[in-house]
N, C-alpha and C positions, 0 to 999 in steps of 0.2 A: 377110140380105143385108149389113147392116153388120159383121156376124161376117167374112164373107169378104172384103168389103173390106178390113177390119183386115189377114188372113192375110193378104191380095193385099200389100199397104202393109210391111206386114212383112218380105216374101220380098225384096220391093225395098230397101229399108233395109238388108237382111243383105249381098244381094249388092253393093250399093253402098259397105260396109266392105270387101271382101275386095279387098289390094292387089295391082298387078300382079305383085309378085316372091315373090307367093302361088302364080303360075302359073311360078312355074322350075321345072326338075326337077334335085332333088336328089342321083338317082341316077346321077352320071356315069359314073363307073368303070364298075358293075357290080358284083358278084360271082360268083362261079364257080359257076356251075351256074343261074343266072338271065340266060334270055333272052331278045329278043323280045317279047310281049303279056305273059308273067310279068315282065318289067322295069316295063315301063311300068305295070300296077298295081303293083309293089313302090313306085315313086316315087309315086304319090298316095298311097298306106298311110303312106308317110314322112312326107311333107307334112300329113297328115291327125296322125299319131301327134304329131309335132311341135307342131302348133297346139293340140289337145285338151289334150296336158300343161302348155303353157305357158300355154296359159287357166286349167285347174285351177288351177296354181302363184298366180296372179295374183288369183283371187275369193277375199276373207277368209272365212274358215272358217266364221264366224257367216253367210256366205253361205249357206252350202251349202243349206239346208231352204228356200230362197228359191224361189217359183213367180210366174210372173206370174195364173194364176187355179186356185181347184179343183179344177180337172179336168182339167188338164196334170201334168207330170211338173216334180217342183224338179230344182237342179242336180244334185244326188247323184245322184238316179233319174235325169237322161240320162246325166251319168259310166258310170254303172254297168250303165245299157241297152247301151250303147257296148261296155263291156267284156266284158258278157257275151255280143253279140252277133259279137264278135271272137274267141270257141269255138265256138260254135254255127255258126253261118256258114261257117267255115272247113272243120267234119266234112262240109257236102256235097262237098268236093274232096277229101276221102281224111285230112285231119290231128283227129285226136278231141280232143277236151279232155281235160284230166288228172281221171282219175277222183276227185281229193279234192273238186272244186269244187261246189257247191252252184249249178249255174246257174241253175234255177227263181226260189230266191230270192234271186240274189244285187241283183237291181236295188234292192232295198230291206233291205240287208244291214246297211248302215251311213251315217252322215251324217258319220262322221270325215274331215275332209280328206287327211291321212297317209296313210289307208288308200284312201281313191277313187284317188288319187295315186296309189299301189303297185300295184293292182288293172288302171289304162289300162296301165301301163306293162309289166305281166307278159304285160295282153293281147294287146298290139300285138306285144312279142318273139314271142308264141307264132301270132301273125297270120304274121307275116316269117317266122317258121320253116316256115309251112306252106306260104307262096308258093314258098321257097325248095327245099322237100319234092315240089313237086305239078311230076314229069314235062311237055315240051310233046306229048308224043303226048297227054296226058289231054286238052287242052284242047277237041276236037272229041265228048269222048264224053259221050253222052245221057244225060240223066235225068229221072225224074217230075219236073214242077216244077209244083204249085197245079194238078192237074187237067191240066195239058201238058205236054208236053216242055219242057228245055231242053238247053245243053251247061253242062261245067263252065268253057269260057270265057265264057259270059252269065252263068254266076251270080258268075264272078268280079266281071263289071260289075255285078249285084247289091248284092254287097257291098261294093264303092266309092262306089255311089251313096249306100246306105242310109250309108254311113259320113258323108257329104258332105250328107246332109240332115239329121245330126244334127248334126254341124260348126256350119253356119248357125243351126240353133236354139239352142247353146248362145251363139253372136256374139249376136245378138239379147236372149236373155237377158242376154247380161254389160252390153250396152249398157243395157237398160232398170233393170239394178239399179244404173247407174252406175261400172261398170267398163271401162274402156277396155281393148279385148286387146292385150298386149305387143307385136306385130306393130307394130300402128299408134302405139303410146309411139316403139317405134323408131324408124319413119319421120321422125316428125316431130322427133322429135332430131337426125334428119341434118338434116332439111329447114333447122332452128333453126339448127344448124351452117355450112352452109354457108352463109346468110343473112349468120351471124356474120362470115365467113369474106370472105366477099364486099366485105364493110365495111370491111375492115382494109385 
């Protein structure tokens, strides 16, 4: 019982960092050949790819083997679940992963920060690349999904959720190892600013 209270306490604590101009969307423009429901996940992928790398950037290296207990994943192993989950995920809508990668073991491949680093970032490109790859006629057609059906637009929601619950878990971790994520440093430099600003 107190286990799940903790997660309960937690979930709230994560969502209660995430600031509102975390909910803009980034992808004004568009790009060619992306539109509709493939838009609107291309911008939380953005938002998501955005936040993940600039957290990595942020936790000192000597972080990275850092867990809060046991039997959770440290920050490398979620970096890395992340990245590997941004190939895997993707081949249910038609985009394969590059045959060099070791996805089985890449979660626990390495704890170098450069390379966790290099790793989000190849994956997220090759995320975008396959939103950008996967036709809108696909998005109504069916597949096995755990015993039911689904379409390849639910699993797209799939894979923005699962994106977006590991998002939260690594906020949480950075907070609890006493790292504040860049987002929220920003904020409050404007806030500090304008404070300033206001005075004069």
């Amino acid at each position: 019982m107190k286990r799940a209270l903790s997660a309960v306490s937690l979930i709230v604590f994560t969502v209660g960092m995430l600031p509102a101009a975390g909910q803009m969307n980034p992808y004004k423009e568009g790009t060619p050949g992306v539109t509709g429901y493939r838009s609107e996940v291309m911008a939380e992928v953005m938002v998501q790819e955005d936040k993940f790398t600039r957290l990595a950037e942020a936790i000192p290296a000597e972080k990275y083997t850092w867990r809060p207990a046991a039997d959770v994943r440290s920050f490398a192993e979620v970096f890395l679940h992340v990245s590997a989950a941004n190939y895997n995920l993707y081949e249910m809508v038609g985009t394969a992963p590059p045959s060099a990668l070791d996805l089985k073991n890449l979660e626990k491949s390495t704890t170098d920060k450069t390379k966790i680093i290099a790793a989000l970032r190849d994956s997220f490109a090759h995320a975008k690349q396959a939103i950008k790859s996967m036709p809108d006629a696909d998005l109504e057609k069916s597949m096995d999904w755990f015993g039911g059906k689904n379409t390849e637009r639910g699993a797209l929601l799939f894979i923005v959720r699962h994106g977006a619950e590991h998002l939260g878990q690594s906020i949480a971790y950075s907070r609890m190892a006493g790292v504040v994520p860049p987002w929220t440093v920003d904020a409050q430099k404007k806030k500090a600013e304008k404070k300033a600003a206001s005075k004069e």
